[in-house]
C-alpha positions in Angstrom: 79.3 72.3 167.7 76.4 70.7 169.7 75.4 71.3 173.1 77.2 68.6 175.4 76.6 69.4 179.2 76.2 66.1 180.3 77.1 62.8 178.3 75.3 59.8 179.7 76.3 56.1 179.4 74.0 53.8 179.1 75.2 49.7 179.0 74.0 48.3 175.4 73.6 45.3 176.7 70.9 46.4 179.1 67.6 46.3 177.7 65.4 48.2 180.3 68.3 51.0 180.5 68.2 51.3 176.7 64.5 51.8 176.9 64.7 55.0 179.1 67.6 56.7 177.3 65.7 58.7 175.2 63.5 60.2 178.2 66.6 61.6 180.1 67.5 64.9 180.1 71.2 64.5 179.0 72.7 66.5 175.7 73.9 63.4 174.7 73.6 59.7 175.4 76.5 57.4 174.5 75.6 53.8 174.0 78.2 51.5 175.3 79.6 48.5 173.8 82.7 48.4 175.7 83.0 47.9 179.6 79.6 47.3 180.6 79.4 44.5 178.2 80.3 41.0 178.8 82.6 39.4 176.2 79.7 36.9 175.8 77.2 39.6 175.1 79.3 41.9 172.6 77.2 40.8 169.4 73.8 41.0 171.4 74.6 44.0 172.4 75.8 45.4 169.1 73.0 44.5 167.6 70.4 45.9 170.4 72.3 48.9 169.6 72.2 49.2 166.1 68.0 48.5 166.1 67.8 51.4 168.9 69.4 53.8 166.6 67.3 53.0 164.0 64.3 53.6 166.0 65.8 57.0 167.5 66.3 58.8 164.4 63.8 61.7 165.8 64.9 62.2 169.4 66.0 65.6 170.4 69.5 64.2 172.5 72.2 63.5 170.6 72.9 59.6 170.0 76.7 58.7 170.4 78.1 55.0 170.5 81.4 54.3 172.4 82.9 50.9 170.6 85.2 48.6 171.7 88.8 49.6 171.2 89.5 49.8 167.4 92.7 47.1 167.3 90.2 45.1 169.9 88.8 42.1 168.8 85.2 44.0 168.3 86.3 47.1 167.7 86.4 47.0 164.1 83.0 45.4 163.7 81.7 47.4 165.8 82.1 50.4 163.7 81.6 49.1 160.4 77.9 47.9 162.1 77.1 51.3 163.6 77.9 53.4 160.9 75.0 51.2 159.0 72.6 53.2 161.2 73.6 56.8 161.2 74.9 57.7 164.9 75.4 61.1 165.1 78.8 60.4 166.4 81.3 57.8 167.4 83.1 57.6 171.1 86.4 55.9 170.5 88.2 55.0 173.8 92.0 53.1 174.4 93.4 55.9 171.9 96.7 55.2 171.7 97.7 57.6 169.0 97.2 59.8 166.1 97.6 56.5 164.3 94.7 55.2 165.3 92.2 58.0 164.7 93.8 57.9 160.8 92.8 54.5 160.6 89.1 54.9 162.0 89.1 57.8 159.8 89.8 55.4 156.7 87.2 53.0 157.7 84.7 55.6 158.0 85.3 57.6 155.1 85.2 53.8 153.3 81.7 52.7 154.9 80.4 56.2 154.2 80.4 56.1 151.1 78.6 53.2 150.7 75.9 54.4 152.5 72.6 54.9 150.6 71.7 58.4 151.8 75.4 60.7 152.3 75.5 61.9 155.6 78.0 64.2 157.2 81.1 63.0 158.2 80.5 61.3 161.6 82.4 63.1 164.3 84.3 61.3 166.7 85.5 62.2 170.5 87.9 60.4 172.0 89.1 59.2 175.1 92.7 59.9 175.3 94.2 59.0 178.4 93.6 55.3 179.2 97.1 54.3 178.5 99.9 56.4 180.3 101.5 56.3 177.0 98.6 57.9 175.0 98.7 61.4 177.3 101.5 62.9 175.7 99.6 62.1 172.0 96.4 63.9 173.0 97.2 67.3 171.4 98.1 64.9 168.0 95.4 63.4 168.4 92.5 65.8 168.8 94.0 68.2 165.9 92.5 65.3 163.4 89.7 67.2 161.6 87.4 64.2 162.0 87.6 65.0 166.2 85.2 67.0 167.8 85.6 66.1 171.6 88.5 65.0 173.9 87.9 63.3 177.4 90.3 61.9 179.7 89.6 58.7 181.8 90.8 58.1 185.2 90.0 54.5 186.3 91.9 52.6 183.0 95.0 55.3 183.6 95.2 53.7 187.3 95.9 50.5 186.3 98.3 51.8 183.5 100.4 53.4 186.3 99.9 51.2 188.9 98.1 53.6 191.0 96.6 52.7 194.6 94.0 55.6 194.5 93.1 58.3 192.6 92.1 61.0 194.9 93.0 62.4 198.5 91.3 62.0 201.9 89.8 65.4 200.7 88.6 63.8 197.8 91.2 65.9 195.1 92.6 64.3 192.5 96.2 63.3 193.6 98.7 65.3 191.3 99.2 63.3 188.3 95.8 62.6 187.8 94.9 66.6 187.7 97.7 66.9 185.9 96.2 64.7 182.9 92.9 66.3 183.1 94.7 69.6 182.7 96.6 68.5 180.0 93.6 67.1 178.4 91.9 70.2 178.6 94.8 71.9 177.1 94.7 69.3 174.2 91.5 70.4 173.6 91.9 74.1 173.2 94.7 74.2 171.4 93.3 72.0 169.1 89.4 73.6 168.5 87.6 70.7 170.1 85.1 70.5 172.9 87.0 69.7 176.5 85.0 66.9 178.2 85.3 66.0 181.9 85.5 61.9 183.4 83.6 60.6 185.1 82.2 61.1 188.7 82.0 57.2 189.8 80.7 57.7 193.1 76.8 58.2 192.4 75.4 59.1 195.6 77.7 61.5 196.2 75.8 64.3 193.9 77.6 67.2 196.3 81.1 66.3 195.2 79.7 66.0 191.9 78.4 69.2 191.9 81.7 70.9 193.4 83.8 68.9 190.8 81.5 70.3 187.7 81.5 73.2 188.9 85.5 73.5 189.2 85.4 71.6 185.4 83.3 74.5 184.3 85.3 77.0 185.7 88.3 75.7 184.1 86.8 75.8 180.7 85.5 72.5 180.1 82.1 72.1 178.2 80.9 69.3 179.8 81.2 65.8 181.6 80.5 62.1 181.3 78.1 60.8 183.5 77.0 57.0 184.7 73.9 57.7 186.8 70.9 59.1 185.6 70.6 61.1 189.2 74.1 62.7 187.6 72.6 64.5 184.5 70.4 67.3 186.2 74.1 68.3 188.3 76.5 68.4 185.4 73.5 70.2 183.1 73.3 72.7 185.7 76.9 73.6 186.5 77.6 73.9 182.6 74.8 76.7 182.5 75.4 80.2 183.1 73.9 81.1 185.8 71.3 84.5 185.1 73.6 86.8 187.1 76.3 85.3 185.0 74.2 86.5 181.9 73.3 89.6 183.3 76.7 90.4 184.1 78.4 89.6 180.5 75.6 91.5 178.8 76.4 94.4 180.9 80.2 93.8 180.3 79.2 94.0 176.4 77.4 96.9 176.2 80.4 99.1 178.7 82.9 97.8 176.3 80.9 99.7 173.6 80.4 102.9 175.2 83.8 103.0 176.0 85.0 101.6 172.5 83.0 105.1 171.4 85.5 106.9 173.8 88.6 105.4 172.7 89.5 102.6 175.6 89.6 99.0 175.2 90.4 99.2 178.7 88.5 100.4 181.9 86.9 99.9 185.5 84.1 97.4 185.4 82.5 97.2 188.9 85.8 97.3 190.4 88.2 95.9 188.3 89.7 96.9 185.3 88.7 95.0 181.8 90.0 94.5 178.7 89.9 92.2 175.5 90.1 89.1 177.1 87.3 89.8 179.4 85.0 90.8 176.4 86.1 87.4 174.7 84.9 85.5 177.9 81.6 87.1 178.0 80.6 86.9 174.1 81.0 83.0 174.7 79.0 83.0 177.6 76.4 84.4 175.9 76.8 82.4 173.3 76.7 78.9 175.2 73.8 80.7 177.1 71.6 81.4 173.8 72.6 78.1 172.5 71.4 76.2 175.6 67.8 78.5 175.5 67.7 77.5 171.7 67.9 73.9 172.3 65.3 74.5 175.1 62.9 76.2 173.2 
């Protein structure tokens, strides 16, 4: 799968913004048709959209489009447009179901193939969580082999519940919104897909940012969503092993084989005793760590 620390929006309506994408540092820019756009300005912006994606064919970030919500009035233009002009992926929010990933599915295996040049299937990722409803469908929904990223969003699920706020005085997620990013990340796993984190909405707060990617990282998501450009330097940093971190599972790897040569799968590692699962861990540091230097280089 690509590399997707941080996943930048950037409003499709708004010219200057759409100007700068492709000079910002994220793994991925997403190109929004849905809340930043006006109802007036949907077709502008679709269209503003589909010439920048034309022109962006050679950029080195990956190009993403997040529709309107597919049984939306838009929605379904929206995609049958986009996929015109080779995105390398589609963002789908307001997923209620499995239902309606089958039915994007249909439509884009239907515009593909009238497509001049046969590209690859276009992935999708999917926000999952907007409805209260939707949650428990996420692990349905994610196993679609056309899915290649699940993210959760907190601001549409607070007006699904009725919420007041979203976090504590301390700034934590009150408990059923870390519950559904938990679950999300579950969904995720258990279904093969790359765990995305929301979004950090309060922009010039880039210390709670960087304590809440961190934490996101150290629960095993891949990346986050992000809606400032100040954002994308943060997130691409906490998803990043650090060099000690790199250091330390390339150590890890080569005690596991001295001792495989012994007979133990299991031993002391500076102070604490490893086993399999450690040696998992670090082979996929290493691995996001080379890929990371690859796309770098």
């Amino acid at each position: 799968m690509r590399l997707r620390r941080s996943l930048h929006f950037v409003p499709g309506a708004n010219e200057k913004m759409l100007a700068k994408a492709a000079s910002l540092n994220a793994d991925a820019v997403i190109l929004d048709l849905e809340d930043s756009v006006t109802p007036e300005a949907k077709s502008a912006a679709r269209n503003a959209v589909c010439a920048w994606l034309d022109e962006s064919v050679d950029y080195k970030c990956e190009r993403l489009v997040r529709i309107n919500p597919f049984d939306s009035e838009w929605g379904r233009e929206d995609l049958e447009a986009v996929i015109q002009h080779a995105p390398d992926g589609i963002m789908l929010p307001k997923v209620h179901s499995r239902d309606t990933v089958v039915a994007v599915d249909a439509l884009l295996q239907q515009a593909e193939k009238s497509l001049a040049t046969k590209p690859k299937p276009t992935k999708l990722i999917l926000i999952g969580t907007e409805e209260a409803g939707a949650v428990f469908n996420m692990p349905q929904m994610a196993a679609h082999p056309r899915v290649e990223g699940l993210t959760w969003g907190a601001e549409d699920l607070s007006v699904s519940l009725g919420a007041r706020r979203k976090r504590d005085q301390n700034g934590d997620y009150l408990e059923v919104f870390g519950f559904v990013r938990s679950y999300c990340l579950l969904a995720a796993a258990a279904a093969g897909v790359q765990p995305i984190d929301s979004v950090y909405v309060d922009v010039r707060d880039l210390a709670g940012l960087c304590r809440e990617s961190e934490t996101a990282a150290d629960m095993g998501f891949t990346g986050k969503l992000t809606i400032h450009p100040d954002q994308i330097e943060v997130v691409n940093a906490a998803f990043t092993p650090s060099n000690d971190e790199i250091e330390r599972a390339g150590a890890l790897l080569e005690a596991f084989e001295e001792n495989r040569k012994q007979g133990r799968m299991a031993f002391r590692f500076e102070g604490s005793m490893v086993d399999m699962p450690h040696l998992k861990r670090a082979k996929q540091l290493l691995a996001i760590a080379a890929q990371i230097a690859a796309e770098n280089s």
